[in-house]
N, C-alpha and C positions, 0 to 999 in steps of 0.2 A: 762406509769406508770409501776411501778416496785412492785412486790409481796413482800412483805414483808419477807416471808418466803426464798427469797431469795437472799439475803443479808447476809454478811458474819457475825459471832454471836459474833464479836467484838465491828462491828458498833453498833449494834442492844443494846448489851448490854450497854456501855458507852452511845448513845443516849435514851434509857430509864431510867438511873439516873438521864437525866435534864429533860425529854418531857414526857408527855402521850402521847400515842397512839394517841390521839384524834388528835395533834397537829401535828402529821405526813401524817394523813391521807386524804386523797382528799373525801370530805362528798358524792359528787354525784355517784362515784363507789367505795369507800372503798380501793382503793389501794393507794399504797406510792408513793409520789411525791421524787424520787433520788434526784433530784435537792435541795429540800427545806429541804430534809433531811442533805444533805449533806452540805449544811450551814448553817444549825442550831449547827451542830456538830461539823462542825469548828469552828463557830465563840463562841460556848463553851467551848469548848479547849483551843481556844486562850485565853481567858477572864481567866479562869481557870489558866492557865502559866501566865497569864500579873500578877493576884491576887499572887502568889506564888513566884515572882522576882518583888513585890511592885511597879511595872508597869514598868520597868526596859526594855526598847526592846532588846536590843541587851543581855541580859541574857535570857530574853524569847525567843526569837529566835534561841538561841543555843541548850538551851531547849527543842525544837520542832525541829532542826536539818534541818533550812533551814536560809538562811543570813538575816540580819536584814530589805534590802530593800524587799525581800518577804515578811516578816512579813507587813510592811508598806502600800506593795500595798496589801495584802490581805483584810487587817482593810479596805482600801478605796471600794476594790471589795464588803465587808461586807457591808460595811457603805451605800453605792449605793442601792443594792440589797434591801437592808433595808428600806432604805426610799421610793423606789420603790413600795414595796408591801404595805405600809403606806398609798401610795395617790390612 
């Protein structure tokens, strides 16, 4: 697990406009799970570009400055991860 406090105050800011804290945090020692942070925050971002280019990939992908098959498999990487923690 990863201190909160040390994470750079980029992440931290942009994942605080969509999360509470609550939602970052591992309940039995209060520290940050990197992992689940870091795709929460992606997959904000992304959703946030997909809304702003009307779901558009290959504009949102340009957008976020990676090819549109990245974008694709990331959604699927998201999409996995997600259902994952679901079951």
């Amino acid at each position: 697990m990863v201190d909160p406090d040390l994470l750079p105050a980029e992440m931290l800011d942009y994942h605080h406009q969509r999360h509470t804290k609550q939602d970052i945090q591992d309940h039995s020692t209060g520290s940050l799970s990197i992992d689940t942070l870091l795709m929460k925050t992606e997959m904000q971002l992304i959703e946030d570009v997909l809304k702003q280019t009307k779901g558009n990939k290959t504009m949102a992908a340009r957008k976020l400055g990676i090819s549109r098959y990245s974008l694709t498999r990331r959604l699927k990487k998201i999409q996995k991860k997600t259902h994952r923690q679901e079951t």
